[in-house]
C-alpha positions as CSV (number, residue, x, y, z in Angstrom):
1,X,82.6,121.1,94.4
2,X,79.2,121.6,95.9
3,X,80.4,123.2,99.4
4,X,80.8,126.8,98.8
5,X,82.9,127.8,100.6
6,X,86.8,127.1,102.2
7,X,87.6,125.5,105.9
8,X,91.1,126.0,106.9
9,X,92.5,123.8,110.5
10,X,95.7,123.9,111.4
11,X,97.2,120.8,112.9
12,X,100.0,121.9,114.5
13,X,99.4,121.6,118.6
14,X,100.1,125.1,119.7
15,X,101.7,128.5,119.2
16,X,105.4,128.6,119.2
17,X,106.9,130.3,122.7
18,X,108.6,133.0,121.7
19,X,108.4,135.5,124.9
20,X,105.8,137.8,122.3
21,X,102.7,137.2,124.0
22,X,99.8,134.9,123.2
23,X,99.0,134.6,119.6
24,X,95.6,135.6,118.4
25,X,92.9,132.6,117.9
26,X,91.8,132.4,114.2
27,X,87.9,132.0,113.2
28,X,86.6,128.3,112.2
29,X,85.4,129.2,108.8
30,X,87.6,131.4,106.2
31,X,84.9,133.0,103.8
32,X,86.5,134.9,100.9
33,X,86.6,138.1,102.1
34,X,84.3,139.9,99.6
35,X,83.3,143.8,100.2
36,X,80.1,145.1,101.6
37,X,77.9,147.7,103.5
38,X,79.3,146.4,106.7
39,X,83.0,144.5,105.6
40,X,86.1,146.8,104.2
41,X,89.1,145.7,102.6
42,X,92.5,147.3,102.1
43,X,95.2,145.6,100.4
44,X,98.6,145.2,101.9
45,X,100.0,144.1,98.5
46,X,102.8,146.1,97.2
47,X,106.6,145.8,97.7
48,X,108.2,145.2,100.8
49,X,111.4,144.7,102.7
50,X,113.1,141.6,102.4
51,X,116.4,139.6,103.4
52,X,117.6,136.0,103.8
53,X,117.5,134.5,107.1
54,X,121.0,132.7,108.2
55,X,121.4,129.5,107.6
56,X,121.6,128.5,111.2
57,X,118.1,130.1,111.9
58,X,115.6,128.4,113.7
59,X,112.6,127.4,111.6
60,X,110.4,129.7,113.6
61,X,112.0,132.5,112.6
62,X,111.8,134.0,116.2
63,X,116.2,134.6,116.0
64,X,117.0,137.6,118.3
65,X,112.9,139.0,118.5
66,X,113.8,140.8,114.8
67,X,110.1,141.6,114.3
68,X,110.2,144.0,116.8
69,X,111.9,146.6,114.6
70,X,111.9,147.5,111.0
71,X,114.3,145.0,108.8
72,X,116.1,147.8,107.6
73,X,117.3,149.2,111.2
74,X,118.8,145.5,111.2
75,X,120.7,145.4,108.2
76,X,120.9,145.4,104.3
77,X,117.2,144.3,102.5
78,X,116.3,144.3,98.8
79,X,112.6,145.1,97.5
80,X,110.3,142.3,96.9
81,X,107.1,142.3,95.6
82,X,104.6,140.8,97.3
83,X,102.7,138.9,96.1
84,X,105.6,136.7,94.3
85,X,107.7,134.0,94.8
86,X,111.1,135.4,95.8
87,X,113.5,133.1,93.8
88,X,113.6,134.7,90.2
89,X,113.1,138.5,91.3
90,X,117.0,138.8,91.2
91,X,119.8,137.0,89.3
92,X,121.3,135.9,92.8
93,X,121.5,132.1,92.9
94,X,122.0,132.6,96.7
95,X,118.2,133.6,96.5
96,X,117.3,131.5,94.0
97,X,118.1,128.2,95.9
98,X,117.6,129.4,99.5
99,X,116.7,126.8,102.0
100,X,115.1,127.4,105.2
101,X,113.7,130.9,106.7
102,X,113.3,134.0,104.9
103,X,112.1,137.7,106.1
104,X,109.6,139.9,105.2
105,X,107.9,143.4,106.5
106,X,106.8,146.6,105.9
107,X,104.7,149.4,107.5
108,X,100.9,150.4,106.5
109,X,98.5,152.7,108.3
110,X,95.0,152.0,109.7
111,X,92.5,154.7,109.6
112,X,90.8,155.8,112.9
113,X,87.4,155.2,111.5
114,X,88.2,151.1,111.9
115,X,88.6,151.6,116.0
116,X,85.1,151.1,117.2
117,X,83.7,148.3,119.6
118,X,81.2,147.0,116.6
119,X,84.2,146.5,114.3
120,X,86.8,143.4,114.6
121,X,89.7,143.9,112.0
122,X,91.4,140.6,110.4
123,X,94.6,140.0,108.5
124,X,94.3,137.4,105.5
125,X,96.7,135.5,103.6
126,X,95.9,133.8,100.5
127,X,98.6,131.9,101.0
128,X,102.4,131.3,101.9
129,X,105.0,129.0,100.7
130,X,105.8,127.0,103.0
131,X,105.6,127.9,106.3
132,X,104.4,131.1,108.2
133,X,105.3,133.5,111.2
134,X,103.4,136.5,111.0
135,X,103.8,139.2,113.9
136,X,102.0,142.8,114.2
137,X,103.8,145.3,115.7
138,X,106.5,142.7,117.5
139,X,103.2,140.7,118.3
140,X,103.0,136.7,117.0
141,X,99.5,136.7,115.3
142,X,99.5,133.7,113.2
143,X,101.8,130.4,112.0
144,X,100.2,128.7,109.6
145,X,101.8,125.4,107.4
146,X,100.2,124.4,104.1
147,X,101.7,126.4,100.7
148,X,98.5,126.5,99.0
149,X,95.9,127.4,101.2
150,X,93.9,130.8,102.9
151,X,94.6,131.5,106.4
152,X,93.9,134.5,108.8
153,X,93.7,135.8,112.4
154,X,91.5,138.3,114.3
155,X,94.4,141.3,114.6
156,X,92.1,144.3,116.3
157,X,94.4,144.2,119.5
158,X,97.8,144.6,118.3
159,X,96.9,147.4,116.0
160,X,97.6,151.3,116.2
161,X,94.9,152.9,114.9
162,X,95.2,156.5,112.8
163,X,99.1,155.5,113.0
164,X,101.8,153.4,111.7
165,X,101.9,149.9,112.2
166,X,104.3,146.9,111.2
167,X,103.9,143.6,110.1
168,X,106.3,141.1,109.8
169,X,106.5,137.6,108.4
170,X,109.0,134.6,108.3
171,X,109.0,132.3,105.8
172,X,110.1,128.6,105.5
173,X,110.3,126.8,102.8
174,X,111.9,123.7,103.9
175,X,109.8,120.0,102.6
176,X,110.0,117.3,104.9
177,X,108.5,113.9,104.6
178,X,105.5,115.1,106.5
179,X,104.8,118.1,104.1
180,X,102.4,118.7,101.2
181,X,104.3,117.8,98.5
182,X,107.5,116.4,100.3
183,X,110.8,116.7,100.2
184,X,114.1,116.3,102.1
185,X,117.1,118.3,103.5
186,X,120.5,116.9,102.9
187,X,124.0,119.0,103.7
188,X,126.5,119.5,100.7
189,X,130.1,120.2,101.5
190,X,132.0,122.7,99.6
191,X,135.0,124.8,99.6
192,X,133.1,127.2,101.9
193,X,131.6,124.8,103.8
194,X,128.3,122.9,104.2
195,X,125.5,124.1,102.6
196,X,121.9,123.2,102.7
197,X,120.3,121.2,99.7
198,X,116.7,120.6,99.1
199,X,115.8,117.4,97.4
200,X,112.3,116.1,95.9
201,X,110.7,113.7,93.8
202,X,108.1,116.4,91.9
203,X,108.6,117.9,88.6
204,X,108.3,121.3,89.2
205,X,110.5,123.9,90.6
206,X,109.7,124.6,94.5
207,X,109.0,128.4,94.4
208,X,108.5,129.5,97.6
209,X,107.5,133.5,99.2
210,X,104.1,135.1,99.7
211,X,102.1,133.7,96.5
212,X,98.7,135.4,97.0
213,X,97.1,138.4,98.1
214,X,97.7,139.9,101.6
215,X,94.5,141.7,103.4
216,X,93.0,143.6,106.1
217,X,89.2,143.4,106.7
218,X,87.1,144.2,109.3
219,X,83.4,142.3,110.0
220,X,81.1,143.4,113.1
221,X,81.5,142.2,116.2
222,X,79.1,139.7,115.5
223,X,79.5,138.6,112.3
224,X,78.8,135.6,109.7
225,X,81.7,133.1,110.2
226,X,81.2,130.8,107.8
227,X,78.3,129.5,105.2
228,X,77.3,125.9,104.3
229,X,75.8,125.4,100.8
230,X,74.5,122.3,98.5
231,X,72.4,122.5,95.5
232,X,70.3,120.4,94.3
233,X,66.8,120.0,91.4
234,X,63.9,119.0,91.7
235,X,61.7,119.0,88.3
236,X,61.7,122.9,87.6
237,X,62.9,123.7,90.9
238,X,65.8,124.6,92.3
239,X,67.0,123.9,95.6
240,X,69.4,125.4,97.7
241,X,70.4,124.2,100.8
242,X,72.0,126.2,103.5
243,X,73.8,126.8,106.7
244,X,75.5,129.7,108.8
245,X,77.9,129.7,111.5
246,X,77.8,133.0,113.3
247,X,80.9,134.0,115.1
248,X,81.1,136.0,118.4
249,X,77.4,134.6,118.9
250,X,76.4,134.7,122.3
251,X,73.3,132.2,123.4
252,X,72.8,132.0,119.9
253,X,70.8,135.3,119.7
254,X,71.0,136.9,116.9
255,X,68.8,137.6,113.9
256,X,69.1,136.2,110.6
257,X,67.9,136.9,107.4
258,X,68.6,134.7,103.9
259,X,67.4,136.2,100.9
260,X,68.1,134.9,97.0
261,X,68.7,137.4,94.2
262,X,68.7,136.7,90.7
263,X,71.7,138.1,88.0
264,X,70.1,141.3,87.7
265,X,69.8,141.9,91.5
266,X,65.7,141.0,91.6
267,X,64.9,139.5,95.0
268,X,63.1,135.6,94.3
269,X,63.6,134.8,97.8
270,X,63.3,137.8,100.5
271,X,64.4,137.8,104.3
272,X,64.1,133.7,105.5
273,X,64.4,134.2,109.5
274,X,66.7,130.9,109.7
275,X,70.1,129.9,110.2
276,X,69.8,126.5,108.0
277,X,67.3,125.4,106.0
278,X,66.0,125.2,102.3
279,X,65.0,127.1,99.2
280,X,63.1,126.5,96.7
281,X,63.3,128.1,93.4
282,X,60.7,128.0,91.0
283,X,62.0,127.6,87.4
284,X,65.4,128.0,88.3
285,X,67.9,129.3,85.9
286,X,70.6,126.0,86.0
287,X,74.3,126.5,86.5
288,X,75.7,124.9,82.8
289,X,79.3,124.8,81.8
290,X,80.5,126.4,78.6
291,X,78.9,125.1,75.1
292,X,76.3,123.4,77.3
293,X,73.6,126.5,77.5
294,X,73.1,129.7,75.8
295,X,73.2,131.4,79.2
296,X,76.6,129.7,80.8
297,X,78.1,129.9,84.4
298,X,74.2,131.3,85.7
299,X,74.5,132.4,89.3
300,X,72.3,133.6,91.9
301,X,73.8,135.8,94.9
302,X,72.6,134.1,98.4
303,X,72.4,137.4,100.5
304,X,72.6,136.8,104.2
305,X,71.9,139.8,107.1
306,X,73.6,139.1,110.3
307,X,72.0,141.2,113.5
308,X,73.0,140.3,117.4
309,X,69.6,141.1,119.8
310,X,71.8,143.6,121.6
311,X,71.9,145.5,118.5
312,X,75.2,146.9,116.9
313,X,75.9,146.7,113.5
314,X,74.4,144.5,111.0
315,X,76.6,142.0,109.2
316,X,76.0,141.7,105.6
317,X,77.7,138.8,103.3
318,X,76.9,137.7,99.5
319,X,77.7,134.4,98.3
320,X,77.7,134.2,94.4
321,X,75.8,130.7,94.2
322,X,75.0,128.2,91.1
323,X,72.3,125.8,90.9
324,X,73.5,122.0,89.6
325,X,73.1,118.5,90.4
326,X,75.7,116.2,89.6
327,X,75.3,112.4,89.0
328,X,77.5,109.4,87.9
329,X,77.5,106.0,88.0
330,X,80.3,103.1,86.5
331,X,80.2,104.5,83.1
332,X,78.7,108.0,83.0
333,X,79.1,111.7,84.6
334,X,75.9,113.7,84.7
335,X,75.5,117.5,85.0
336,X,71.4,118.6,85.4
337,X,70.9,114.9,84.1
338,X,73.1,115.1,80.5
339,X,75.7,113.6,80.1
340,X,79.1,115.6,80.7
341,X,82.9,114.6,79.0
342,X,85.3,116.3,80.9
343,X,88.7,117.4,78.6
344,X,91.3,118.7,80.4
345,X,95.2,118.9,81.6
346,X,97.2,120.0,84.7
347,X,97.6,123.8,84.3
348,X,101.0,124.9,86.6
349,X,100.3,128.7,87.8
350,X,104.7,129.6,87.4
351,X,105.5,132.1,84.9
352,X,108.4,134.2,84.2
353,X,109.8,136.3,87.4
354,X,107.1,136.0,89.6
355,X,106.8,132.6,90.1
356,X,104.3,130.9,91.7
357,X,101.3,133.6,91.6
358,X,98.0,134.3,89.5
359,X,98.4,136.8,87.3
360,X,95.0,137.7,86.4
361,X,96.1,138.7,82.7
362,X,97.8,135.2,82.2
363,X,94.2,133.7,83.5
364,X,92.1,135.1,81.4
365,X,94.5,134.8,78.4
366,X,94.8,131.0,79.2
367,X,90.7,130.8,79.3
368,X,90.8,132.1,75.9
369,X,93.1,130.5,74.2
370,X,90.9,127.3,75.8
């Protein structure tokens, strides 16, 4: 709970062979893509194209290079919102209790503005149930496995910029014993033949489609890849200790500078020429959970300025950060040195239609009613 930030690997040993060229290598760290004078964001959520693979389709979802056209040159589609799990959208039990590879796509547009050699342009998932095959513009970009977690690839090469551009994605949702949760396929014959059944041991339903936002952002060229941090206190100090990970950074040149804001944007720390180190806050404002402090939830914004030697443009990231120092031992949990009970139940994210997604109304609701 201390490491702010999110590391995605993928384990699989290489990208699928598929005759659509060499996929795009993905960046170490996956920072949440927040805005800034130097990052852009446009949202690729919305409603899209969708149909149900065969049943005899390979996993990959690579069947007759289909992502190399629109879905709907191909053959019938529905709408489906993205993002959403797929099963409850219709009344089609066909849909509801699909196993195996799914299609998405739909076109978008990237302004001209976005084609310059200082600007690299990325495509995030927040996440994909099970299993996913994204291509560009007929182009493999990413396959990722892992239902709940962020992934994304560098994309400027495949893109058309100031024109139309497609993306496409297959999705699996197949469990296998090697899976996270797992599950197992077994065949069912019937009076139209054999049909594919999903079994599993969990108790909840195994929603599967593209369950969080989809994104386009751009960084520099050089740019801050990913960002270390661990709090700590020390009588009325804070302490903040920190590490960056530049990305495209050649012979380790390039200029950095780590500043700390307060909650009302006033500078305590101001331009720290380092790419690790430690800060010290004097009479810090402490991170406190609800009930515990007048002044709950306190964070700081750790401000970090990214410049290569060469010049080009400056990379600029804020990382909302709160100071705390956890402690336990055999019989008691410790936030800030007082003792902490910790109340609480597991809170499934399905809800009627959409399945499997956040719906930021049903979150903040749920925190009140908490």
């Amino acid at each position: 709970v201390d490491r702010a930030r999110c590391r995605v690997q993928d384990e699989w040993s290489g990208w699928l062979s598929s005759g659509t060229g060499a996929a795009l290598a993905s960046a170490n760290g996956i920072l949440y893509p927040f805005e800034s004078e130097s990052r852009n964001i446009r949202s690729l959520d919305g409603i899209w194209n969708f149909r149900l693979a065969a049943e005899n389709e390979s996993n990959n979802g690579s069947t007759g290079k289909w992502y190399e056209q629109e879905l709907q040159k191909t053959g019938p589609t529905i709408l489906m919102p993205v993002p959403a799990s797929y099963n409850d959208i219709t009344e089609e039990k066909s849909i509801r209790d699909h196993v195996g590879t799914v299609r998405y796509d739909r076109d978008f547009f990237i302004p001209k503005c976005w084609s310059s050699k200082d600007t690299k342009v990325w495509i995030r998932f927040g996440g994909v149930h099970y299993e996913a095959i994204v291509y560009i513009n007929g182009k493999l970009v990413v396959h990722h496995e892992g239902g709940h977690i962020p992934f994304q690839a560098e994309v400027t090469s495949v893109l058309k910029f100031g024109e139309k551009n497609l993306i496409s994605v297959a999705v699996n949702n197949t469990l296998t014993d090697i899976t996270v949760p797992q599950g197992e396929v077994t065949s069912l014959q019937t009076d139209n033949g054999s049909i594919k059944i999903q079994k599993y041991t969990f108790d909840f339903f195994n929603y599967a489609g593209i369950h969080r936002p989809v994104l386009l952002y751009t960084t520099p060229t050089t740019y801050i890849d990913d960002i270390y941090v661990q709090t700590d206190i020390h009588e009325d100090n804070g302490i903040i200790k920190y590490s960056i990970t530049i990305g495209n950074n050649n012979e380790n040149s390039s200029n950095v500078l780590v500043s700390v804001l307060d909650r009302d944007g006033n500078y305590i720390i101001r331009d720290v020429n380092a790419t690790e180190g430690e800060l010290v806050i004097p009479q810090a404002k402490l991170w406190w959970p609800y009930l515990m402090d007048p002044e709950p939830a306190y964070l700081y914004s750790l401000q970090y300025h990214v410049t290569a030697s060469n010049g080009g443009m400056e990379d600029i990231y804020r990382l909302p950060v709160g100071i705390r120092k956890l402690e336990w031992t055999n019989d008691t949990f410790t936030i800030n040195g007082k003792p902490i009970y910790m109340r609480g139940f597991g809170r499934h994210e399905d809800s009627d239609a959409s399945g499997r997604i956040t719906k930021l109304c049903l979150l903040l609701h749920g925190f009140k009613l908490l």
